[in-house]
KOLLUM-234969 format. One line per field, with one value per residue (C-alpha): residue number from 1; residue in one letter; x, y, z. Coordinates in nm, 3 decimals, padded with zeros to 5 digits. Example, Ala and Ser with C-alpha at 12.3 -4.5 7.8 and 13.67 -1.06 7.14 Angstrom:
pos: [1;2]
code: [a;s]
x: [01.230;01.367]
y: [-00.450;-00.106]
z: [00.780;00.714]
END
This chain:
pos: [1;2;3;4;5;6;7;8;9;10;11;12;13;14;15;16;17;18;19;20;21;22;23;24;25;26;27;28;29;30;31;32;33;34;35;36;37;38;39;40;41;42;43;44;45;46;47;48;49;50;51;52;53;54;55;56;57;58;59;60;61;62;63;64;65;66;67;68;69;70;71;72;73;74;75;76;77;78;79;80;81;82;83;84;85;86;87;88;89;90;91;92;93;94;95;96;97;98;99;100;101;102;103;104;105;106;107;108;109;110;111;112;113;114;115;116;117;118;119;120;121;122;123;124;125;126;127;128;129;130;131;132;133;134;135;136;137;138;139;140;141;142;143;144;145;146;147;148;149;150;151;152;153;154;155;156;157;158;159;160;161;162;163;164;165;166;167;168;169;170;171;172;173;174;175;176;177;178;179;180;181;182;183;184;185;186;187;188;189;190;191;192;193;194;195;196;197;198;199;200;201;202;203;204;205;206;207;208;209;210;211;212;213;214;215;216;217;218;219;220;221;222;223;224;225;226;227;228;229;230;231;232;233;234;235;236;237;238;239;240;241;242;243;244;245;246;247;248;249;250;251;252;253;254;255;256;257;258;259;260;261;262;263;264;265;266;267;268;269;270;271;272;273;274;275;276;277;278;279;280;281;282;283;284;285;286;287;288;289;290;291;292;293;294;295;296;297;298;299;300;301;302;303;304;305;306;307;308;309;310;311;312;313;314;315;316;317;318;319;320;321;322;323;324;325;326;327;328;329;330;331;332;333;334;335;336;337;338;339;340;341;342;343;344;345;346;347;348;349;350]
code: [x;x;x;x;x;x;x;x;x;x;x;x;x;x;x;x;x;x;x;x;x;x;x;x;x;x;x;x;x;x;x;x;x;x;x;x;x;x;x;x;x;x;x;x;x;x;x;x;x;x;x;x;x;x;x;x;x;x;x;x;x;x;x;x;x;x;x;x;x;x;x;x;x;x;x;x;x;x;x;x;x;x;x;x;x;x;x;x;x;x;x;x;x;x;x;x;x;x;x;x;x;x;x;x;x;x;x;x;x;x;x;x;x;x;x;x;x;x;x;x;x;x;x;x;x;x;x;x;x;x;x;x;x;x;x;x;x;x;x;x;x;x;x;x;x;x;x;x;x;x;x;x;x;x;x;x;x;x;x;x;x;x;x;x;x;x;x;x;x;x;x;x;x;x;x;x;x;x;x;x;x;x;x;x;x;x;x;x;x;x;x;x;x;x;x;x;x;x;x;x;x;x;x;x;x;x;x;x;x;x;x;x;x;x;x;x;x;x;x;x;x;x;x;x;x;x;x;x;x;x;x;x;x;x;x;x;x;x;x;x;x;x;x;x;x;x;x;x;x;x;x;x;x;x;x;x;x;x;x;x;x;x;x;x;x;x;x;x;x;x;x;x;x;x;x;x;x;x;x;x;x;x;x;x;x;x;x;x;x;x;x;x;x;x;x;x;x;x;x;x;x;x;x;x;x;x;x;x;x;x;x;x;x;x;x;x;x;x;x;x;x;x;x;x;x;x;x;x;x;x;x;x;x;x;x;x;x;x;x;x;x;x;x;x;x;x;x;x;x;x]
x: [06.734;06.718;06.990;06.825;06.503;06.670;06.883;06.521;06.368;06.651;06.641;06.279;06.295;06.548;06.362;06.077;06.265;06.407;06.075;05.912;06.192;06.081;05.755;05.774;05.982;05.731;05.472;05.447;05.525;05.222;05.399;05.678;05.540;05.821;06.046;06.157;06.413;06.505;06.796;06.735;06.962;06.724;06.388;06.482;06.611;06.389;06.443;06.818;06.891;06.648;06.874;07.185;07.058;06.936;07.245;07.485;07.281;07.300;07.693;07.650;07.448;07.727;08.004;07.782;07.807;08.150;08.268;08.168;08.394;08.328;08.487;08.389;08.618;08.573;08.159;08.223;08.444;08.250;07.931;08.101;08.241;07.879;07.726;07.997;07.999;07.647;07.644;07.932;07.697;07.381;07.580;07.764;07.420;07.287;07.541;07.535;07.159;07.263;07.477;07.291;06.905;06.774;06.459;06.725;06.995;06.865;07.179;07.131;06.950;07.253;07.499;07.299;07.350;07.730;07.735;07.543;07.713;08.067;08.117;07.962;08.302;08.577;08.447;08.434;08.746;08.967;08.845;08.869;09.266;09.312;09.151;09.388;09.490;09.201;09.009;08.693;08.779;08.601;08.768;08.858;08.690;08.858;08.580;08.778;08.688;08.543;08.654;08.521;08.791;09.053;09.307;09.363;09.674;09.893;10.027;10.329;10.468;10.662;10.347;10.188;10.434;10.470;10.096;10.052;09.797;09.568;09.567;09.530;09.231;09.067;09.133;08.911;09.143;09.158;08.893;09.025;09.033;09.361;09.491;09.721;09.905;09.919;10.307;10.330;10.110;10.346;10.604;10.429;10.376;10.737;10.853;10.563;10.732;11.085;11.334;11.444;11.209;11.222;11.105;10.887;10.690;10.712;10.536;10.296;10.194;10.139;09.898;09.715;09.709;09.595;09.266;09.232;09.188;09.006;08.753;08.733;08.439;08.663;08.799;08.773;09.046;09.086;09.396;09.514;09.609;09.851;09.891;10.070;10.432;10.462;10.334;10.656;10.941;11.219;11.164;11.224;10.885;10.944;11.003;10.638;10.492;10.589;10.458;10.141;10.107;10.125;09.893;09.597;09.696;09.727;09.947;10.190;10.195;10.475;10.724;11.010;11.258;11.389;11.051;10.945;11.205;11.176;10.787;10.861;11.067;10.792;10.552;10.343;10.222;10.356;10.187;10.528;10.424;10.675;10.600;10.280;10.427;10.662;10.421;10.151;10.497;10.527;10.772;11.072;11.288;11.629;11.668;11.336;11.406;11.315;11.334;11.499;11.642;11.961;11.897;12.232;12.552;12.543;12.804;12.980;13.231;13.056;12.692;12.383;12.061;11.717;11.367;11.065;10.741;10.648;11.000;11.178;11.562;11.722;12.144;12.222;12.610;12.823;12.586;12.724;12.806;12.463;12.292;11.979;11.953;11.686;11.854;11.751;11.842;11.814;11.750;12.049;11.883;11.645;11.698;11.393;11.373;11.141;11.382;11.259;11.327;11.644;11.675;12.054;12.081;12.340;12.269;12.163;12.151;11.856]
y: [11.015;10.680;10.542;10.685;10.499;10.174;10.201;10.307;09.973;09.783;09.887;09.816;09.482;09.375;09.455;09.259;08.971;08.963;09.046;08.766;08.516;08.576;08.619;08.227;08.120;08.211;08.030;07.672;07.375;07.134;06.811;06.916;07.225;07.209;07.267;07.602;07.702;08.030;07.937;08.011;08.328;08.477;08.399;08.611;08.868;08.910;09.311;09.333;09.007;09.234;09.556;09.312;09.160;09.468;09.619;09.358;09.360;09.761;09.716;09.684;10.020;10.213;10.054;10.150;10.519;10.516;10.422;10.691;10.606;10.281;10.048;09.849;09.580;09.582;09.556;09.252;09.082;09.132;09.023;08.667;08.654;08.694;08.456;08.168;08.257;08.187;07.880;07.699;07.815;07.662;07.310;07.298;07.380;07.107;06.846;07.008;06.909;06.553;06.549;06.757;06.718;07.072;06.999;06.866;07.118;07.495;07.634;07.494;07.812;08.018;07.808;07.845;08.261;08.237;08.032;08.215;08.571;08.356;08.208;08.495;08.723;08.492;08.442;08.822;08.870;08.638;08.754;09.112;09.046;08.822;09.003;09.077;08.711;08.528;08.393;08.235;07.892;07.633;07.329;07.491;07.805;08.127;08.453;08.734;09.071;09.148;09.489;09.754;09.665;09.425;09.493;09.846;10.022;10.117;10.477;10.627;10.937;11.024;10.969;11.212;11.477;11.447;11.530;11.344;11.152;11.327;11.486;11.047;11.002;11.272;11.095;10.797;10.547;10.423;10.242;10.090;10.180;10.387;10.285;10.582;10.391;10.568;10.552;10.709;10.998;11.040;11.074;11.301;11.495;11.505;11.664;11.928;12.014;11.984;12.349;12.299;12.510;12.310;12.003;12.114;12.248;11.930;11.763;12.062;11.954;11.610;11.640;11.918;11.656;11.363;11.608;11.706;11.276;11.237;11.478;11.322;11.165;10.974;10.767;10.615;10.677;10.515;10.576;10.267;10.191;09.996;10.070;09.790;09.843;09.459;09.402;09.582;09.598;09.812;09.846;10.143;10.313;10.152;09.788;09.817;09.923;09.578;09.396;09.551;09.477;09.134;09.160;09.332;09.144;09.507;09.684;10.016;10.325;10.489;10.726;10.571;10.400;10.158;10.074;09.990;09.740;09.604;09.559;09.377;09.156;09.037;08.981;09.272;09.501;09.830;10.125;10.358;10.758;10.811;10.486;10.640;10.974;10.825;10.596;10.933;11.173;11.211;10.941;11.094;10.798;10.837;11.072;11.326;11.665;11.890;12.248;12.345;12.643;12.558;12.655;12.553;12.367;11.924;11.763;11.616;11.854;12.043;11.945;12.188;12.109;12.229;12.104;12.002;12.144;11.848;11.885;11.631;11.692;11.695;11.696;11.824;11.757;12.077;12.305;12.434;12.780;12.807;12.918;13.136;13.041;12.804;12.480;12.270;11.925;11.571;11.283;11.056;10.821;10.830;10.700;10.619;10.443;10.444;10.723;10.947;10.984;11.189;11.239;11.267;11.538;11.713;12.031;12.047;12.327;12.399]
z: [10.011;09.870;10.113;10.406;10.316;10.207;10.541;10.723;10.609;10.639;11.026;11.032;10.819;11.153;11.449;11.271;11.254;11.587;11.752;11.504;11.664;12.018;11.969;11.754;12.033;12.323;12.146;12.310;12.098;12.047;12.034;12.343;12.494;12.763;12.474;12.454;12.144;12.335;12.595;12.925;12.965;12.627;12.842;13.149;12.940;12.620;12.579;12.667;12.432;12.158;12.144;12.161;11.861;11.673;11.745;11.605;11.295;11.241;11.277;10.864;10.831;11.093;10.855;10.462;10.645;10.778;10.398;10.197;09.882;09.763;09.504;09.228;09.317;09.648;09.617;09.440;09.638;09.935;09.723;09.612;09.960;10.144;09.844;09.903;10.297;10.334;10.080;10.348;10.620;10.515;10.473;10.802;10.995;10.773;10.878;11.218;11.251;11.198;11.486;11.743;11.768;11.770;12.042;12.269;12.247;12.385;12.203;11.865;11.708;11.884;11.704;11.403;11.427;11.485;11.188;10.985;11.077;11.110;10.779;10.579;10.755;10.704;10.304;10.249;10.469;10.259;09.921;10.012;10.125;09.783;09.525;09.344;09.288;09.315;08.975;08.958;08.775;08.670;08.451;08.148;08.198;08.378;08.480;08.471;08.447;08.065;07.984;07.699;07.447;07.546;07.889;08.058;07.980;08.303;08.226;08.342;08.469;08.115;07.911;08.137;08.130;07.763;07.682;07.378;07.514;07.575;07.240;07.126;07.380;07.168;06.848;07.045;06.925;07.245;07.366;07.680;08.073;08.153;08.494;08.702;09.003;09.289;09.276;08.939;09.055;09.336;09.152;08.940;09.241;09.377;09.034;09.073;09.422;09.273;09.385;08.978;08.765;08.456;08.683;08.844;08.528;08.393;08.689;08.668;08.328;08.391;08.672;08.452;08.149;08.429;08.538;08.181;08.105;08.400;08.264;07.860;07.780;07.574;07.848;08.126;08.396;08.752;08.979;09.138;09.488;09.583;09.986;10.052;10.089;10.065;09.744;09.595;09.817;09.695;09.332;09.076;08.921;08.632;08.813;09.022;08.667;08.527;08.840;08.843;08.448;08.526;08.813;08.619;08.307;08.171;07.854;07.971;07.772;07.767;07.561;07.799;07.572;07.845;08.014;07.707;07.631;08.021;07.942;07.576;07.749;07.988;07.722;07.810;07.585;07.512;07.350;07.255;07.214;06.965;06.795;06.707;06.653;06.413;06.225;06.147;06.004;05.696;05.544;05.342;05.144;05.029;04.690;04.795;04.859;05.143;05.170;05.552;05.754;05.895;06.264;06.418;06.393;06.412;06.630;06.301;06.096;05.860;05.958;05.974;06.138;06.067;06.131;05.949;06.049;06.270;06.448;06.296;06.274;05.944;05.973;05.650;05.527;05.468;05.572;05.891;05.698;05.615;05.960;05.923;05.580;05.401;05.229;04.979;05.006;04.934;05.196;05.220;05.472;05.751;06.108;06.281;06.616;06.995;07.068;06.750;06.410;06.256;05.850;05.697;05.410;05.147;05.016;04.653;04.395;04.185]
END
């Protein structure tokens, strides 16, 4: 209702100024009343030359409707664009008035319109195809986009398929704008349709943990586009992801050992799943005991695995005759990288 009646008076607020400009224009001029600023082709043809000019200006009201899903980013680049547009405007009709004496030239206040309608286009037009590499700058000081708490973090498809974070969204540590390209939701997508069943429940789980962040209060969550085949020409998932990083001067989560080591790399930041994951388990140091049920036999002669309650593995020396049975043993060392964390064991007797 409220766009209908701003788009109502906007219609109205038009034809008022258009009839206002021929109805200024047919009143004679004291000091030359054989001037006329109407050209001669307006004066024979005041009604047609109304709807022509009515019409051009509703051309913004058929496009508002036409666009149903708008963009922050978009709004504002057409806002800057309109604001600088009109600025350039106002100054080249100013210098044109120098040249060309208004009373003498029938076509001046036609020149004035293109200008006015002209310049506005070509400043929205170029911001709207640059936005994503134009700045604001002034010496010394850069306007850039002031988000809640710091960058946005790109996400990527194995962070979704994972599920972890949602399950950190709800802590609220985060407190930053999640970004989902439209490439990593494709791919997302294409291992939902995959013929493998494991796949393709794995893609199924990441679009169910996207909707489920999409709908946290926690968080706010945008998917990206990035239409333009140019922008990336025949690069990996994992290669766009860095490019766009540096575009939106944004971090990547991830639980992707590699990416994260491409991303490092480039000096962009990288939040690690299991770097989390690791840094909230429990720590075990060499010489502690833990109690464990040997599950299965380890890949080295003799070794037993087990897991702790969190689902760490323990590899536990000599026990590989010990399957179904509970352990105790005593940490010999603990590896812990990106990829995980795995504890070394012997079996002691108490």
């Amino acid at each position: 209702m409220v766009l209908i009646l701003l788009r109502t008076a906007y219609f109205v607020a038009c034809a008022g100024a258009i009839a206002g400009y021929f109805y200024s224009s047919a009143i004679p001029d004291v000091t030359d009343p054989g001037f006329s600023p109407l050209p001669d082709a307006m004066q024979a043809h005041e009604g047609l030359w109304f709807f022509i000019l009515l019409g051009i200006t509703q051309i913004v009201t058929v496009l508002d409707v036409c666009v149903r899903r708008k963009r922050i980013d978009l709004i504002s680049a057409s806002y800057f664009g309109l604001l600088v547009g009109v600025l350039l405007a106002y100054m080249m009709i100013a210098s044109l008035s120098l040249v060309i004496d208004p009373k003498n030239n029938q076509y001046h206040t036609a020149m004035v319109m293109v200008i006015f309608l002209g310049m506005p286009y070509l400043c929205v037009s170029l911001l709207l195809q640059t936005r994503d590499d134009f700045r604001f700058i002034i010496p010394y000081v850069e306007f850039a986009r002031d988000l809640k708490s710091g960058r946005p973090l790109l996400v990527d498809s194995s962070s979704l398929i994972d599920g972890r974070i949602s399950d950190v969204v709800e802590t609220q540590i985060l407190d930053t704008q999640l970004v989902v390209p439209d490439f990593v939701l494709a791919e997302v997508q294409d291992i939902a349709d995959s013929s493998e069943r494991n796949r393709r429940i794995r893609g199924r789980r990441g679009l169910e943990v996207l909707a489920t962040l999409q709908q946290s209060p926690y968080v706010d969550v945008r998917v990206h586009e990035t239409k333009k085949k140019s922008q990336f020409p025949a690069m990996s998932v994992d290669q766009k992801l860095v490019e766009l990083a540096k575009i939106l001067r944004a971090g990547v989560i991830t639980n992707d050992f590699n990416l994260n080591k491409v991303a490092s790399v480039q000096d962009i930041a990288v939040i690690n799943l299991n770097d989390v994951a690791n840094a909230l388990r429990p720590q075990f140091l060499p010489g502690e005991r833990v109690r464990i049920q040997i599950m299965r036999e380890g890949e080295g002669s003799g070794q037993g695995i087990g897991y702790l309650d969190d689902g760490t593995m323990v590899v536990c020396e000599g026990a590989s005759n010990m399957i179904g049975k509970e352990v105790n043993s005593v940490v010999t060392r603990v590896l812990q990288s990106s990829a995980g964390r795995m504890i070394f064991s012997k079996p002691v007797h108490s």
